[in-house]
C-alpha positions as CSV (number, residue, x, y, z in Angstrom):
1,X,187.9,39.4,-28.2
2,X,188.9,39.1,-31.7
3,X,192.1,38.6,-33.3
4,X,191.9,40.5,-36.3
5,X,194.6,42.5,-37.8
6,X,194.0,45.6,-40.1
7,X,194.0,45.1,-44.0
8,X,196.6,48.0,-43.8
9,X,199.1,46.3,-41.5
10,X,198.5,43.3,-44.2
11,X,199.6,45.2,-46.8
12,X,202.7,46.7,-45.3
13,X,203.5,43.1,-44.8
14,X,203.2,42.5,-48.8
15,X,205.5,45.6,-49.1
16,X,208.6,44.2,-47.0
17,X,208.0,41.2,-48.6
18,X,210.7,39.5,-51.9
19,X,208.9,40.7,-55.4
20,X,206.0,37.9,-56.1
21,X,206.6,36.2,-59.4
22,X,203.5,33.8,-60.3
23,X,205.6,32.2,-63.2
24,X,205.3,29.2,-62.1
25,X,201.8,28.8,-61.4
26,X,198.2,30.6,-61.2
27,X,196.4,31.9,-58.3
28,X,191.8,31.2,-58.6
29,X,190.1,33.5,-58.2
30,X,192.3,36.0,-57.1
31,X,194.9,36.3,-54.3
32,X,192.7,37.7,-52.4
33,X,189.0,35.9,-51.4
34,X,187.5,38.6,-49.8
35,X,183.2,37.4,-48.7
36,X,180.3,38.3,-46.5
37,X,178.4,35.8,-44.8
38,X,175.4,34.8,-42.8
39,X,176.0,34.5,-39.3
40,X,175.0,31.2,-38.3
41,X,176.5,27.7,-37.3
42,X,177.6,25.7,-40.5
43,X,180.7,25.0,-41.8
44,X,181.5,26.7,-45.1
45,X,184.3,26.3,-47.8
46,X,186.5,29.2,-49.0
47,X,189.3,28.0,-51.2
48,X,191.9,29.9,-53.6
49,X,193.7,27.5,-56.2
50,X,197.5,27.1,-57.3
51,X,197.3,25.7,-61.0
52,X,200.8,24.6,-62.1
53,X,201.4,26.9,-65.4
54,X,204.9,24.3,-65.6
55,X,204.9,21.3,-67.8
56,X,206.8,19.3,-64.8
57,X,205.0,17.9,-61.4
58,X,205.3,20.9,-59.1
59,X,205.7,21.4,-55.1
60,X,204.3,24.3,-53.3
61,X,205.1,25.5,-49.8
62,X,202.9,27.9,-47.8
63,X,203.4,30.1,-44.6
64,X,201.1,31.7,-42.5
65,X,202.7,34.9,-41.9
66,X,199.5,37.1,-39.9
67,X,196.1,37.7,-38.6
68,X,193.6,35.9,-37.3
69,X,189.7,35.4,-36.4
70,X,187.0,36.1,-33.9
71,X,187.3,34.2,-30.8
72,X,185.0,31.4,-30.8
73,X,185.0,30.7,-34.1
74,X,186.0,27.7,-35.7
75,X,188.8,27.8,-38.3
76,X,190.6,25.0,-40.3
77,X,192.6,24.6,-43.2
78,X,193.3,22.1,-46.0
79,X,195.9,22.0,-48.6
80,X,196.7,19.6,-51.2
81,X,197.9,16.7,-49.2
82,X,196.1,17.4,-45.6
83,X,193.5,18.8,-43.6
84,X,194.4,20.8,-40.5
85,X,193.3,21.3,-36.8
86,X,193.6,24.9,-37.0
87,X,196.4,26.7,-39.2
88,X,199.8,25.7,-38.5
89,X,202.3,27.7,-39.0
90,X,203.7,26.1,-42.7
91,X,203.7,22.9,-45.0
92,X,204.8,21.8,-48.1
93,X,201.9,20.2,-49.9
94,X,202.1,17.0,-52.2
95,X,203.3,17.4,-55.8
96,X,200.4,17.8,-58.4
97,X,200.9,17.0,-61.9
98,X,201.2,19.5,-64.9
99,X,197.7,19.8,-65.5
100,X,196.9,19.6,-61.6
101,X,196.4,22.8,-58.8
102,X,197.4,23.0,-55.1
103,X,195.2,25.0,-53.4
104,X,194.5,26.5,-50.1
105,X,191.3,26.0,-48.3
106,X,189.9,27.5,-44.8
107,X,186.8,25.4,-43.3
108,X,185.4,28.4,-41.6
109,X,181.8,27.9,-38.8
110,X,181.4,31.2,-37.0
111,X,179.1,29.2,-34.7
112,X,176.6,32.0,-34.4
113,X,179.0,34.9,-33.4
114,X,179.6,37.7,-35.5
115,X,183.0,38.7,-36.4
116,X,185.7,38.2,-39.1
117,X,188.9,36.3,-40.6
118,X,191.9,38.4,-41.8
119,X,194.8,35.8,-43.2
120,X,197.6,36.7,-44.7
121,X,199.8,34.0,-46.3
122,X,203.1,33.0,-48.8
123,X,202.7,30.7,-51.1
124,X,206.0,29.4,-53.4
125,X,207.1,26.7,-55.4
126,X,208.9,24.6,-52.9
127,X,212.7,25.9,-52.4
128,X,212.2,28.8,-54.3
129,X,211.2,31.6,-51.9
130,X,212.1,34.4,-54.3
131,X,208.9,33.5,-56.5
132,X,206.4,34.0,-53.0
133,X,203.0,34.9,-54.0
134,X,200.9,37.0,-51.0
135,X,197.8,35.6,-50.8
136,X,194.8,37.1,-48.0
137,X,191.6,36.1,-47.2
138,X,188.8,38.6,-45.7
139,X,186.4,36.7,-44.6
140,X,183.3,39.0,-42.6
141,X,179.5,38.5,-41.5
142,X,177.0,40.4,-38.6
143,X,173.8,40.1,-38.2
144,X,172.4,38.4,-41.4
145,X,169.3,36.6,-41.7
146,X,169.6,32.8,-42.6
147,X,168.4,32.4,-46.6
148,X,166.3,29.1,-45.9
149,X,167.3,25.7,-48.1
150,X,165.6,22.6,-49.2
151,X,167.7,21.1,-46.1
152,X,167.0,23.9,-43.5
153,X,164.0,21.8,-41.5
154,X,166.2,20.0,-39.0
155,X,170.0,19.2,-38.8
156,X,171.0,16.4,-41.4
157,X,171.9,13.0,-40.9
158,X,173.6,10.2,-43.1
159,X,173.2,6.4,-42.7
160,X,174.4,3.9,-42.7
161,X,178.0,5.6,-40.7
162,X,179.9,4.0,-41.5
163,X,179.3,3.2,-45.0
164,X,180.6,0.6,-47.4
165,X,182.5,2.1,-50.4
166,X,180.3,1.4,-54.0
167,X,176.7,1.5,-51.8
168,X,174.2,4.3,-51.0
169,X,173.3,6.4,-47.7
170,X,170.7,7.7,-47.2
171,X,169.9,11.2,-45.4
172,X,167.5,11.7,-42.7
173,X,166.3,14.7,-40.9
174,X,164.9,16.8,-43.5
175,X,161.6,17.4,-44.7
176,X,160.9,14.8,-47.4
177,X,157.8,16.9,-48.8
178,X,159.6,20.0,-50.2
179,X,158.9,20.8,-53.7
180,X,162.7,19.9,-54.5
181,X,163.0,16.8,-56.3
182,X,167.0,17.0,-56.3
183,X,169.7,19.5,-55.2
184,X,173.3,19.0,-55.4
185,X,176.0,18.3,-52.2
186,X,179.6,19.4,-51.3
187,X,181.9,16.4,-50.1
188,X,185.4,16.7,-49.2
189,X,187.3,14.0,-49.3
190,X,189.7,12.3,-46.9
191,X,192.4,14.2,-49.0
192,X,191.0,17.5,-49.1
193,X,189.7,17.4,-52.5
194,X,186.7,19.6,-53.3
195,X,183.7,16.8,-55.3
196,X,179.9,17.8,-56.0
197,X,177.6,14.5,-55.9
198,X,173.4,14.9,-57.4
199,X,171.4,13.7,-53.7
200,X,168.6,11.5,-55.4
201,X,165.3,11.6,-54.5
202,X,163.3,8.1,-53.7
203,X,160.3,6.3,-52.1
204,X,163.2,6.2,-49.0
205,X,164.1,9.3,-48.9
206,X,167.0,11.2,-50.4
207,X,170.5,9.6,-50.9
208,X,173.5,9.6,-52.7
209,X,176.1,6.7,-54.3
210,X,179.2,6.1,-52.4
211,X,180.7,4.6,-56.3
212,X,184.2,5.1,-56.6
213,X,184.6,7.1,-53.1
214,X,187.9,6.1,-51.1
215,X,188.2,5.0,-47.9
216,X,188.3,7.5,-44.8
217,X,186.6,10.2,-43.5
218,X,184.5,12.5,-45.9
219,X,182.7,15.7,-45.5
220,X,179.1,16.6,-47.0
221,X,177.6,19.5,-46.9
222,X,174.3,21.0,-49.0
223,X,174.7,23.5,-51.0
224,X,176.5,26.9,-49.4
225,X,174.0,26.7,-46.4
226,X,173.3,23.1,-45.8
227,X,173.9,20.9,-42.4
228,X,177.4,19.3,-42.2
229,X,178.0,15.5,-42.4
230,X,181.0,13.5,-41.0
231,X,180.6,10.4,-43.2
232,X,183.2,7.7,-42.4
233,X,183.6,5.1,-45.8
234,X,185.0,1.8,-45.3
């Protein structure tokens, strides 16, 4: 079954809501992510930033207001400050600087089952509810055939797990021989921030430098199609 309400019903929503004022801070892209994808089982990223456009630290709150996803699916969401089981209802994220952006960002694996994600959220600087800013995200895919990647042979793996901070790991599980010398990798880190990291190629395989990484668990993932890695750094 899947829990999806209409775009229209979202909008109706925006409607009844206060007047949106962004004066505050920015919304990247848009304020509304709207993507088709392939119908598989990896995890993938979709994330709309919040720069603060103030010259002050700035606090923004979120609700979820409606919609939903295919049943089956697996949905979670990060904002600046934590990553979610799920999407709770609201949160205030942590303060970013002047020059800094909160952002919103779903963790989205359709495990193989078409479908789609309809959200529709508020975002405002924190006690200030008049200055809401609707943002949605349309997330679809059906049956799509998987593009292949330097990574597709087999799953992915990372050792050592756990790691010590400042080292290398080294990935297993791929096919060593591809004509790809390098390729680049997603890691999210135990804060929810968004880093790309160059994966190496050696006589040992391929691996990447843990230099300057904090402790905690971190996410890697190759490219937009690549296995997911739950690497822990101590």
């Amino acid at each position: 079954m899947v829990r999806v309400i209409s775009i229209s019903l979202l909008m109706c929503a925006a409607l009844l809501a206060p007047k949106a004022s962004s004066a505050q801070f920015g919304v990247t892209p848009t304020d509304s992510l709207v993507e088709m994808f392939t119908t598989d089982s990896l995890t993938r990223i979709f994330q709309i930033d919040f720069p603060n456009q103030t010259e002050d630290s700035l606090a923004l709150s979120w609700r979820w207001i409606d919609g939903g996803w295919t049943d089956g699916w697996d949905v979670n969401l990060c904002d600046l400050g934590e990553c979610y089981t799920g999407i709770p209802n609201s949160a205030d994220m942590m303060s970013c600087p002047a020059d800094g952006a909160g952002y919103l960002k779903l963790l989205v694996n359709a495990l193989s089952l078409e479908g789609e994600c309809v959200l529709h959220f508020w975002v405002w600087p924190t006690g200030n509810l008049d200055a809401l800013v609707n943002i949605y995200y349309d997330l679809r895919n059906g049956a799509v055939s998987q593009v292949p990647s330097a990574l597709a042979e087999a799953p992915l793996a990372a050792w050592p797990n756990p790691v010590q901070a400042g080292t290398h790991v080294v990935l297993s599980g791929s096919d060593t021989q591809t004509e790809f010398s390098s390729f680049t990798m997603q890691r999210l880190d135990p804060l929810g921030t968004l880093h790309f990291c160059d994966v190496e190629s050696t006589a040992q395989g391929w691996r990447i430098s843990t230099q300057g990484w904090s402790s905690g668990l971190h996410l890697l993932r190759a490219g937009h199609s690549g296995s997911l890695i739950r690497l822990i750094v101590q």
